[in-house]
C-alpha positions as CSV (number, residue, x, y, z in Angstrom):
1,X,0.0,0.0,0.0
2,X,0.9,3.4,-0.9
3,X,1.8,6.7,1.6
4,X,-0.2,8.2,-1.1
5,X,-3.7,7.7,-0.8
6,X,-5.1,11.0,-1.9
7,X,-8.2,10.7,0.8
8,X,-7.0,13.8,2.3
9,X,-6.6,16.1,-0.4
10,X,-9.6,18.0,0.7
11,X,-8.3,19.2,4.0
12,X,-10.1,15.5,5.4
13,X,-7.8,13.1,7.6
14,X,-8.7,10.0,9.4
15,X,-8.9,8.7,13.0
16,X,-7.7,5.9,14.3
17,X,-11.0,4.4,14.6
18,X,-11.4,5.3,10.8
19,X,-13.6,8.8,11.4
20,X,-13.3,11.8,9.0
21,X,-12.2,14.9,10.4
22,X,-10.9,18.4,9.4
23,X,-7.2,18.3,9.5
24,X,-7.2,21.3,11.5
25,X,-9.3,19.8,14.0
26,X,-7.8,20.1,17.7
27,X,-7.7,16.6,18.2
28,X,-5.3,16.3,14.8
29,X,-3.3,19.3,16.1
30,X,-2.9,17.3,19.5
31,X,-1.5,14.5,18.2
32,X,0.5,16.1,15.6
33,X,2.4,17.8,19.1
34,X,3.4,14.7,19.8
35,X,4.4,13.1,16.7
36,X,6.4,16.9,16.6
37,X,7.3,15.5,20.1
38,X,8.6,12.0,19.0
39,X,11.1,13.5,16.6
40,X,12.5,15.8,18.7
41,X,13.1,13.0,20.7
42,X,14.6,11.2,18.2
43,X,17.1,14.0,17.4
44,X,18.1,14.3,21.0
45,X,19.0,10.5,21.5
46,X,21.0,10.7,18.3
47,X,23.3,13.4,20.0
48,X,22.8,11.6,23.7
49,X,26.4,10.2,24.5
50,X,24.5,8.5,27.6
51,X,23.4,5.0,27.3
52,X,21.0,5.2,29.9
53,X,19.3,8.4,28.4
54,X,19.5,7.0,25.1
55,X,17.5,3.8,26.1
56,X,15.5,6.1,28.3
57,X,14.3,8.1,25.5
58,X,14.0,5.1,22.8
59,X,11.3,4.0,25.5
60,X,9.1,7.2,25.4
61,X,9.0,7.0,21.6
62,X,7.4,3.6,21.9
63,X,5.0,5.1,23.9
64,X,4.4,8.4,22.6
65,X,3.0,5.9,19.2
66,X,0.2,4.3,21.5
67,X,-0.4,8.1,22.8
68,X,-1.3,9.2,19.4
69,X,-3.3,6.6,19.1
70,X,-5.2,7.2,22.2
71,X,-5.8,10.7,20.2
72,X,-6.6,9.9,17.4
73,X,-9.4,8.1,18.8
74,X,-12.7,9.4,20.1
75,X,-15.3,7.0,22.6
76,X,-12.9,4.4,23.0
77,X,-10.8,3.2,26.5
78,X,-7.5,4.7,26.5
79,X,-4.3,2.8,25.7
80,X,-1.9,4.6,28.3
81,X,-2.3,2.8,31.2
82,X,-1.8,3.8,34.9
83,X,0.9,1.1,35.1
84,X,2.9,3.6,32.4
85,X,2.7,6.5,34.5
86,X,4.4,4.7,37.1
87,X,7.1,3.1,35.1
88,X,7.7,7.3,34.3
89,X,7.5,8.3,37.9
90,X,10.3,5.8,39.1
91,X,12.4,6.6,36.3
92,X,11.9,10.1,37.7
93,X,13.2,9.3,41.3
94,X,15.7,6.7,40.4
95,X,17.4,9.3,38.4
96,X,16.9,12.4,40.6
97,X,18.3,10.6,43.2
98,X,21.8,10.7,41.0
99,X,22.1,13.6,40.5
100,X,23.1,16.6,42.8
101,X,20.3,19.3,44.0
102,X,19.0,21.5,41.4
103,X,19.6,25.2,43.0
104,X,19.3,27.1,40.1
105,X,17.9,27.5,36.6
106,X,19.4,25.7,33.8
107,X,20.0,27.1,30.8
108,X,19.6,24.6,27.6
109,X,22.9,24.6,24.9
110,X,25.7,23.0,26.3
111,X,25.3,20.1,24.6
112,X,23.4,19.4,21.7
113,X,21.6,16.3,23.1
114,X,20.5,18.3,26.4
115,X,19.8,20.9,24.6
116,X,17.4,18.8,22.4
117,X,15.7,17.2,25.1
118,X,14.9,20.8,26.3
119,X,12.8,21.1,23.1
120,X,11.4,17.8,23.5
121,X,10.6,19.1,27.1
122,X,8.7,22.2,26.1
123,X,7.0,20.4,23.0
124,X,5.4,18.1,25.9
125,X,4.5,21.0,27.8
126,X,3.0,22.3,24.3
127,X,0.6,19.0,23.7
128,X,-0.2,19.3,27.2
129,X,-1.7,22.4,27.1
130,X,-3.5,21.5,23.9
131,X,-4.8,18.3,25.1
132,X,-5.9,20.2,28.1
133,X,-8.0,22.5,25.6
134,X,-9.5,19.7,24.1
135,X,-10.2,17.6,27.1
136,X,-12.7,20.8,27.6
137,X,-14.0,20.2,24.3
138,X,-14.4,16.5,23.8
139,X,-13.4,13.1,24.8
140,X,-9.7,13.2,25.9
141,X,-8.5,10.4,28.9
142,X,-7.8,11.4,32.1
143,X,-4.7,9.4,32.1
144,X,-3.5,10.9,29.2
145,X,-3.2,14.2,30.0
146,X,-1.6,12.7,33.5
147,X,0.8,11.1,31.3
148,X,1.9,14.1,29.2
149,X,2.3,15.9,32.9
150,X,5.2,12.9,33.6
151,X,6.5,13.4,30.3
152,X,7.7,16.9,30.4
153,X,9.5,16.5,33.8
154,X,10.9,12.6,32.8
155,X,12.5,14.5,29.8
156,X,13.8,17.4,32.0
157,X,15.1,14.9,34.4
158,X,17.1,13.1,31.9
159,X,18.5,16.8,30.0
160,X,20.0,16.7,33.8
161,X,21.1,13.4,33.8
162,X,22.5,13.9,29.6
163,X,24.8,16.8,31.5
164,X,25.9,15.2,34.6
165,X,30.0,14.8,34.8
166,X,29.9,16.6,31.1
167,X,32.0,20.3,30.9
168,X,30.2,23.7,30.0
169,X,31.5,24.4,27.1
């Protein structure tokens, strides 16, 4: 089969669950945030020089796939599961507890990969506040706006850990 259907030539895309929508419907623009997300996340673990992170952020991309999906659906149980914000919260605290106390700002650019994940971190912030807008709106899954929450700090937690031991250039 083809990329190139031609079905949405007239500004039509579908759901996951097969529904024709505007492509500037919110719900599209949602989960086109985190698609934006999942490459920015892709860029940053090409420049990660930590395994850890690397794997780390290899993970999230897995997941950020069955978030779109729960997105691009409407009326249907959500694929995120509570069991995934968990897995994000001890990743949180395993790594916090490596690295010294945070007692000031940070300031993304040192390195490219930490820098990156900065992006990826304020792109998460981005859907967030979109999928908060259409959770107003329409259907959106509790847990998955709870799971875009953990996102945006797991990803600032491991622009920390990307840094740790490295020089300021």
């Amino acid at each position: 089969m083809s990329v190139t259907t031609k079905t949405g030539d007239h500004g039509q895309t579908s759901l996951f669950t097969g529904e024709r929508i505007a492509k500037d419907d919110l719900r599209v623009e949602v989960y086109g945030i985190v698609d934006t997300l999942g490459s920015t996340l892709g860029m940053a673990r090409a420049f990660a020089t930590s395994r850890r992170v690397k794997d780390d952020i290899l993970a999230v991309q897995k997941q950020l796939g069955v978030l779109m999906a729960d997105f691009a659906s409407r009326n249907k149980p959500p694929r995120i599961t509570d069991e995934m914000i968990a897995g994000i919260e001890a990743e949180i605290a395993s790594i916090e507890e490596s690295l010294p106390a945070l007692k000031e700002f940070i300031i993304p650019g040192d390195q490219k990969s930490s820098a990156m994940l900065d992006l990826a971190r304020t792109t998460a912030r981005t859907a967030e506040r979109h999928a908060w807008t259409l959770a107003r709106r329409g259907s959106v899954a509790e847990v998955d706006l709870r799971y875009l929450n953990r996102l945006s700090d797991y990803i600032f937690v491991l622009m920390r850990l990307e840094d740790a031991d490295k020089p300021n250039l």
